[in-house]
Backbone bond lengths (Angstrom), bond angles and torsions (degrees), N, CA, C in turn:
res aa  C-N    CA-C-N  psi(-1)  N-CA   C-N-CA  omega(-1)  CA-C   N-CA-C  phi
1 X - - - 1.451 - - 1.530 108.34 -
2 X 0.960 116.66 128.80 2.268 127.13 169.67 1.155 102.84 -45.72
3 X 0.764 103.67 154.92 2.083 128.64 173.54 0.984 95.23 -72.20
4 X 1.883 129.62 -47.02 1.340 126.83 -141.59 1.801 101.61 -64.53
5 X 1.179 114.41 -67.50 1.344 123.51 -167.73 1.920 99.89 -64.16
6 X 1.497 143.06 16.94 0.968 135.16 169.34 1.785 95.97 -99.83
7 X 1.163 107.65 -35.74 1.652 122.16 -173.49 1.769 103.18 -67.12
8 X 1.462 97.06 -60.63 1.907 104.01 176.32 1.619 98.45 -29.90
9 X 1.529 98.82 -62.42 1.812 107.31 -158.27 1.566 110.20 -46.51
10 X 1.553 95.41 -44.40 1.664 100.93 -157.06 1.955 95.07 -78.14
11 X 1.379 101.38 -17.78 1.825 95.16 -162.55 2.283 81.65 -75.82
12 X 0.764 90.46 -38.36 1.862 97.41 -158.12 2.086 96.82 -69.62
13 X 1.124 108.38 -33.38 1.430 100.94 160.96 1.462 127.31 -75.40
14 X 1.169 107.30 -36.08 1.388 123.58 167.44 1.882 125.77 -52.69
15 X 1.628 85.75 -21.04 1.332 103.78 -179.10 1.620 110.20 -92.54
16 X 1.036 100.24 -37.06 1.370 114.82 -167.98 1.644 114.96 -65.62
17 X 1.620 103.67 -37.57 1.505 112.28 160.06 1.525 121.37 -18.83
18 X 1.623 116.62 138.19 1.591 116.50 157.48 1.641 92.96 -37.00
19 X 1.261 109.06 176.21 1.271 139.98 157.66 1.580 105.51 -93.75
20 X 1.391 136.08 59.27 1.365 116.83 -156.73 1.907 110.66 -123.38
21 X 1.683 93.15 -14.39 1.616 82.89 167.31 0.832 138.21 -72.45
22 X 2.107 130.84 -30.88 1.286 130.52 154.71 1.672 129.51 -17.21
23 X 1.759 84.84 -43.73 1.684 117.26 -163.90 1.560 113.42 -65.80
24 X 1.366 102.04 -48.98 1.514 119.26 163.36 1.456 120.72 -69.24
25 X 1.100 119.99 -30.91 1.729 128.70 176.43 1.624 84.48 -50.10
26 X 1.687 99.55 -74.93 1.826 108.79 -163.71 1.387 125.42 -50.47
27 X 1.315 117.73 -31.87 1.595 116.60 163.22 1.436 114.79 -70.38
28 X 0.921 118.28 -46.62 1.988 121.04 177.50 1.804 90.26 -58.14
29 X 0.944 128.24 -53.20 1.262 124.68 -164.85 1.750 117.57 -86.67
30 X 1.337 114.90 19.38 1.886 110.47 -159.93 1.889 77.76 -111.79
31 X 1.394 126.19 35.66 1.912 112.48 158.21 1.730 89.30 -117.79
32 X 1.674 88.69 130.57 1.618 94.90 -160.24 1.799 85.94 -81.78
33 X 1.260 91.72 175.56 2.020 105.84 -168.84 1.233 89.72 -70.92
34 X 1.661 146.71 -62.07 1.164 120.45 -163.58 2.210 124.98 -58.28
35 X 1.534 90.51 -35.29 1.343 90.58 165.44 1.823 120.78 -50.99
36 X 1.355 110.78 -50.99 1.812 130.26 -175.52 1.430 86.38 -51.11
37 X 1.467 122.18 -62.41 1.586 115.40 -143.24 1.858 82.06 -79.72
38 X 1.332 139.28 -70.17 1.585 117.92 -161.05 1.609 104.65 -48.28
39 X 1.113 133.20 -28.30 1.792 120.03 166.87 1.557 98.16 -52.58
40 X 1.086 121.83 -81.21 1.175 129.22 -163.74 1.705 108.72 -43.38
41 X 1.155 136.06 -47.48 1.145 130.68 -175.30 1.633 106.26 -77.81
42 X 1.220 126.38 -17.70 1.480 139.45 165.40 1.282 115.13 -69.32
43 X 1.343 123.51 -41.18 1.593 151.58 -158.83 1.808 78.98 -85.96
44 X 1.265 125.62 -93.04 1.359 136.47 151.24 1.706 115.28 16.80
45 X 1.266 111.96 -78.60 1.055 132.33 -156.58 2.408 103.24 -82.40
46 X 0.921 90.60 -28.94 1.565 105.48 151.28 1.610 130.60 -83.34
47 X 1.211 108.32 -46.51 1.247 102.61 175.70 1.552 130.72 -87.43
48 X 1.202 98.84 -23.18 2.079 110.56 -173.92 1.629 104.82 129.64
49 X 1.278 122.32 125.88 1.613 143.43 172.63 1.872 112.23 -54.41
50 X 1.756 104.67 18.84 1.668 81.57 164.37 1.420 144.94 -139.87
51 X 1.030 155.82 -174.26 1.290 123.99 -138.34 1.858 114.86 -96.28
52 X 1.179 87.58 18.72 1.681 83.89 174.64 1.789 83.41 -99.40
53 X 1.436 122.77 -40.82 1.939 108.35 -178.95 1.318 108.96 -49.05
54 X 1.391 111.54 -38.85 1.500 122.31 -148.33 1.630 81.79 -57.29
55 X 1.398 109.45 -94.75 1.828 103.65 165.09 1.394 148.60 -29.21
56 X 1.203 111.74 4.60 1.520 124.87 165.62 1.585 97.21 -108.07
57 X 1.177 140.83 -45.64 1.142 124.13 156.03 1.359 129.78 -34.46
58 X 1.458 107.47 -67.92 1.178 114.03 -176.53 1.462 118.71 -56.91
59 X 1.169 116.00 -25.26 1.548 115.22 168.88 1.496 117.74 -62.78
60 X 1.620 96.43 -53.07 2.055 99.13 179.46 1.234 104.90 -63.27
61 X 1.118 153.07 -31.18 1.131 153.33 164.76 1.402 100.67 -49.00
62 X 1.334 146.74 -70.36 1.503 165.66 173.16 1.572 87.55 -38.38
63 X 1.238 130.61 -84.38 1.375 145.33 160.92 2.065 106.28 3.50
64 X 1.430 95.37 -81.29 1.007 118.44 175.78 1.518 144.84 -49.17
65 X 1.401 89.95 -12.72 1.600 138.60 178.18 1.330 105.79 -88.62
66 X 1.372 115.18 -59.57 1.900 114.21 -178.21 1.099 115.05 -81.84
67 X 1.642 117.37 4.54 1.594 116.01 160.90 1.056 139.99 -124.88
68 X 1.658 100.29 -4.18 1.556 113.44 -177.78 1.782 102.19 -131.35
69 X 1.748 126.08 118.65 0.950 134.65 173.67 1.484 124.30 -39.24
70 X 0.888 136.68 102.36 1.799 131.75 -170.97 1.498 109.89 -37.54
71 X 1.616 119.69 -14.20 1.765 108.83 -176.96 1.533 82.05 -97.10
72 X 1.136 152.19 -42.05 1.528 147.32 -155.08 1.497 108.66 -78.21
73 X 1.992 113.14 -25.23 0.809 113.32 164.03 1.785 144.06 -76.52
74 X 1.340 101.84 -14.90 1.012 136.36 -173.73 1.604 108.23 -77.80
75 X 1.288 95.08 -66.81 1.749 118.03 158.95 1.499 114.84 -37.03
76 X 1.144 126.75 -50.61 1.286 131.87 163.96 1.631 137.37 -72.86
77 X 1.194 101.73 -9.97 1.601 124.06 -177.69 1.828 91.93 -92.51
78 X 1.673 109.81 -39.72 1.920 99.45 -155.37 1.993 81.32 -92.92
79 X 1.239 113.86 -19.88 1.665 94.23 161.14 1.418 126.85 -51.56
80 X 1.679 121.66 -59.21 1.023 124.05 169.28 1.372 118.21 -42.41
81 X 1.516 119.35 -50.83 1.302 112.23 177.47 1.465 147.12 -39.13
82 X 1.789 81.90 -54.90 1.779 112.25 174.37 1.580 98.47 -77.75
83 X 1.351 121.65 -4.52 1.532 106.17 173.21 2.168 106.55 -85.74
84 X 0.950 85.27 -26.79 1.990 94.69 -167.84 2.005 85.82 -66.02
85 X 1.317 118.18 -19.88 1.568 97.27 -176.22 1.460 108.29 -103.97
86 X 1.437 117.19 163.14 1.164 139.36 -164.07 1.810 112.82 -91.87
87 X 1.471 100.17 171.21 1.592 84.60 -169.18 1.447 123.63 102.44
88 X 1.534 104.43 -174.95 1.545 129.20 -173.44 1.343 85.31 -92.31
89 X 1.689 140.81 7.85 1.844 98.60 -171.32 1.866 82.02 -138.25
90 X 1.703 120.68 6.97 0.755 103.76 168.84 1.797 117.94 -117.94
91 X 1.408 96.89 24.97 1.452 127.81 178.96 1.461 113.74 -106.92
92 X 1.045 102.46 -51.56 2.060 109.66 147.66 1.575 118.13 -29.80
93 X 1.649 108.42 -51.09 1.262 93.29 -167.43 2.120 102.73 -113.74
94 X 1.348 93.97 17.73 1.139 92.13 163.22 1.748 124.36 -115.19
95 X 1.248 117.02 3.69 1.587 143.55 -166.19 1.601 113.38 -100.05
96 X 1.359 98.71 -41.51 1.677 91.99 -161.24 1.698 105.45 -104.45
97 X 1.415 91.08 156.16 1.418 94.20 -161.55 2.000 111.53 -77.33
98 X 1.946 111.17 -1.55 1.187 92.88 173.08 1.406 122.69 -87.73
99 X 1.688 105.41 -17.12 1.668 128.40 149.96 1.263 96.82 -28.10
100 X 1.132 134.85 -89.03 1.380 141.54 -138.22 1.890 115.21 -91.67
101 X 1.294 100.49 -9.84 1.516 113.53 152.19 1.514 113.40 -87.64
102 X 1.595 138.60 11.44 0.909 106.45 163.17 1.487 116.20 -123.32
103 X 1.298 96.57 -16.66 1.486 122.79 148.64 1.366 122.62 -8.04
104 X 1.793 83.44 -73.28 1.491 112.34 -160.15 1.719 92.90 -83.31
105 X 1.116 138.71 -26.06 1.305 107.60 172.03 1.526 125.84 -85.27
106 X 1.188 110.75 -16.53 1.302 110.63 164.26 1.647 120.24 -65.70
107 X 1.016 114.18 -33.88 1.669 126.87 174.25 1.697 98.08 -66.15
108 X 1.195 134.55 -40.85 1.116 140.28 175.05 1.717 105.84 -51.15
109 X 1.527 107.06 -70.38 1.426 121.27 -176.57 1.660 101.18 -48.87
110 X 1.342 119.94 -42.79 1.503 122.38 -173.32 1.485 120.40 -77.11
111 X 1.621 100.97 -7.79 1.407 118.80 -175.38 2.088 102.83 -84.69
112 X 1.032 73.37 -36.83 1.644 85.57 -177.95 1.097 137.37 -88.73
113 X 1.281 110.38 -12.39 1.587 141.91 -179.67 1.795 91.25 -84.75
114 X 1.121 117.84 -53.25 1.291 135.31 -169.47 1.742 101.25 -57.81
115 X 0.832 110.97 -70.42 1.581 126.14 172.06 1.704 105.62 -53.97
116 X 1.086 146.27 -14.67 0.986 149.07 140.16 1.664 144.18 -81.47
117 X 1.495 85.16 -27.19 1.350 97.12 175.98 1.891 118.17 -103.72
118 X 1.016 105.84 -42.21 1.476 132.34 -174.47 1.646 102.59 -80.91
């Protein structure tokens, strides 16, 4: 039997595919570089300044990316924040339980990144 008509088949299935890897490129990729690099220099600045961290960071960060949405992540970074302050507005984000659902999935994503990366 020819190659040709094994090639047709595979080019015409190939076609037939979702369109869905672009799709996946763009979600792994929607944490803009300045967000990646302050993890990393945070990641960094906890773990030790050298270049085998530098790359275990940079991976959980990468990690952290294919499991946690860049707006959910974001959301979860200004929780932590508003939790380090004092008060009625840092009791807000330390009290309620959607605070602490988003928290907790980012600690999840960082849990796993860790176990993969670390």
């Amino acid at each position: 039997m020819p190659a040709f008509p094994i090639r047709a088949a595979l080019a015409a299935l190939l076609l037939a595919l979702p369109p869905t890897a672009g799709l996946s490129a763009d979600l792994v990729n929607d944490y803009p570089t300045e967000a990646r690099a302050e993890y990393v220099f945070g990641c960094m600045a906890a773990n030790g300044q050298s270049q085998d961290v530098l790359r275990r960071c940079a991976c959980s960060i990468d990690q952290i990316a294919t499991i946690l949405p860049f707006d959910d992540y974001v959301a979860a970074e200004t929780v932590m924040r508003m939790r380090q302050g004092g008060g009625e507005r840092g009791a807000l984000f330390r009290g309620t339980p959607a605070a602490r659902d988003v928290l907790a999935e980012l600690r999840r994503a960082q849990a796993e990144a860790e176990m993969i990366c670390f």
